[in-house]
N, C-alpha and C positions, 0 to 999 in steps of 0.2 A: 435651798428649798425653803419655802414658805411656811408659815403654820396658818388653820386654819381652822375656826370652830364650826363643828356641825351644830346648831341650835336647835334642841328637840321643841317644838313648842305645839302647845295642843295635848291632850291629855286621852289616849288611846280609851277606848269602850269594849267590852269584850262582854258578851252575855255569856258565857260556859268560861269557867277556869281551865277546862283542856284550850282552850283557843287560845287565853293568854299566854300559857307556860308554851305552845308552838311557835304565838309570836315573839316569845323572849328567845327559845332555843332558835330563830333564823337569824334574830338579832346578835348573837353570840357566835354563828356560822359567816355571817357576814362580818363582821367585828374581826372573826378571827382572819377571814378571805383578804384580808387589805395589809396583811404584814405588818413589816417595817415602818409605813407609812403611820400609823396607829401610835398619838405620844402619848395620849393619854386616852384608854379605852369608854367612858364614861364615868360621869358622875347624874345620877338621880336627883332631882329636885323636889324638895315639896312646895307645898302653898306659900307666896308671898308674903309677908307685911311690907307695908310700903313706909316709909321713915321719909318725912318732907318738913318745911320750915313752919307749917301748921297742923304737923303733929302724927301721930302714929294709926296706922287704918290697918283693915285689911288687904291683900293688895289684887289686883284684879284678877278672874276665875278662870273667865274665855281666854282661848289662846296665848296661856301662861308658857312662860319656860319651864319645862320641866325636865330638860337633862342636857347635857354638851358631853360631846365627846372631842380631844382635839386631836388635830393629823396634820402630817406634813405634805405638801403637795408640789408642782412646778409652775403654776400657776391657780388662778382663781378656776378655770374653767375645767382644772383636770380634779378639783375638789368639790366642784358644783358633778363631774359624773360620781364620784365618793360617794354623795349623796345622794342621788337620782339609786343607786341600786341596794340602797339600802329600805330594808324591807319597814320601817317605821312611816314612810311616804307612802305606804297602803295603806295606814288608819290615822296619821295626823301631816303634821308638815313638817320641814329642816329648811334650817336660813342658815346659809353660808356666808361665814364673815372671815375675813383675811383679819391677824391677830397682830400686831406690831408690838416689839420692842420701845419699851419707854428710856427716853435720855437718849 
């Protein structure tokens, strides 16, 4: 089996705190729906700084990474449906990257 990152990127909006805490508990129902496959359930991200050879900034706002979660899957395309039914692809996006072993 492969591993594979879900890239949460895009930063969800919610006008009433009941809608968020609903989209968190589907996101935790799904999370848990995927088993074994599941290596690592998420990690949250915040705001950027970007570190580059002229020097230290803020780093960009739109369509930031803001969380990964990784899994193991049998291909790229059985990780790309991983992500299609995860409920975070109703209010922002998920980029599926195949993860390789360095050396």
């Amino acid at each position: 089996m492969a591993q594979f990152g879900l890239l949460y990127v895009g930063e969800p909006q919610f006008d009433d705190p009941n809608e968020a805490q609903a989209h968190q508990k589907q996101w935790f129902d799904w999370i848990g729906s995927l088993g074994d496959a599941v290596v690592n359930p998420g990690m949250p991200m915040g705001p950027p700084t970007r570190v580059t050879s002229d020097g230290v900034a803020p780093g960009p706002t739109e369509d930031r990474l803001t969380g990964i979660t990784i899994v193991e899957a049998e291909d790229m395309d059985a990780a790309v449906e991983m992500a299609k039914s995860s409920p975070y692809v109703e209010v922002a996006a998920v980029d599926v990257v195949q993860i390789f072993q360095m050396g």
